[in-house]
N, C-alpha and C positions, 0 to 999 in steps of 0.2 A: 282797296279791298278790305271788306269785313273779318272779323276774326271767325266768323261760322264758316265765312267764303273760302278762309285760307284752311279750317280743319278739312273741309269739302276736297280740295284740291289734293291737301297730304294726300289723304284715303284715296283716292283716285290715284296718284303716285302709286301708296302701295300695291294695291290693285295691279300696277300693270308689269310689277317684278321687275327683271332686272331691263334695264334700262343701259342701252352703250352710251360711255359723255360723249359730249357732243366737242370736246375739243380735251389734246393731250397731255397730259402734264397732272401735275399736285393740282391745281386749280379745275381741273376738269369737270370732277364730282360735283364742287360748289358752282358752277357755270351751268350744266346741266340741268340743277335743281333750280336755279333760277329762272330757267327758259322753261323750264313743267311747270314752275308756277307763276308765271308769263311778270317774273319782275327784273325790268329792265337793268342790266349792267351797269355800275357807277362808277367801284374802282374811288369810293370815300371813305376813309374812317368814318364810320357810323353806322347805325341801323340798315337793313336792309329790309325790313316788313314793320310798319309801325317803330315801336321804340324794341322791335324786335333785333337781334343781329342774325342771321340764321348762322349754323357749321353744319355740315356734313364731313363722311371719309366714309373710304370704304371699309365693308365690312369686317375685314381679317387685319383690317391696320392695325399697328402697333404703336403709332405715332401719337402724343399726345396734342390735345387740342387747346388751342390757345383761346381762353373767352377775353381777357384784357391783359392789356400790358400798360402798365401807369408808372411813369417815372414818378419819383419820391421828391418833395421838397425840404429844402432850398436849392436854389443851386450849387451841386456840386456835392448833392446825397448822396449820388449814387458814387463816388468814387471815394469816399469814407465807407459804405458799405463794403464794397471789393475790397478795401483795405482788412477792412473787421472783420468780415464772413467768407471772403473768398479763399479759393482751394487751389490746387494746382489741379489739371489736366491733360492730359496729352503734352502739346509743346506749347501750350498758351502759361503764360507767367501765372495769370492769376484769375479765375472764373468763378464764375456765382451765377449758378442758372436755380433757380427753385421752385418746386409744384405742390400742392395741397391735394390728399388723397385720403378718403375717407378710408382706406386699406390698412395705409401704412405710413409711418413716419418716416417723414424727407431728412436730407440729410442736416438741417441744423434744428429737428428734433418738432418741427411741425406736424400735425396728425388734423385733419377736419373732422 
């Protein structure tokens, strides 16, 4: 598919408002979107439209959206990080979860 073919397709999407998924769960939305715009289910890390990845959610979500997740080198970055950066919460010993937000600065002081 072209990229004129895939703007083509969106606009037809919006077009046709709301839309029931076509199957239940968190996954639903993005399953949906892939069968309107007839690109076949993989279920790989990677791209799903050219070197595109698509996301969707629904509207009134509040959940944040995952574009990558990259573990850090060498091995065994990331458990000096949790060492360095991590926090407590709830009844986990020690967490480090962190988001970049053009809004607001995260909590070890990051702002996009």
């Amino acid at each position: 598919m072209q990229y004129n073919e895939f703007l083509e397709k969106l606009r037809k999407i919006k077009e046709m408002g709301f839309v029931k998924t076509h199957r239940t769960g968190d996954m639903g939305i993005g399953k949906t979107l892939e069968d309107l715009l007839e690109i076949a289910e993989n279920n790989i890390a990677g791209p799903n439209f050219s070197n595109y990845e698509l996301k969707s959610s629904r509207r009134d979500s509040v959940s944040m959206l995952t574009l990558f997740t990259k573990a850090p080198m060498p091995k065994g970055a990331n458990a000096k990080l949790l060492e360095v950066f991590g926090y407590r919460q709830r009844k986990a010993n020690h967490f480090l979860l962190t988001w970049i937000n053009k809004h607001e600065q995260n909590k070890p002081g990051y702002k996009a």
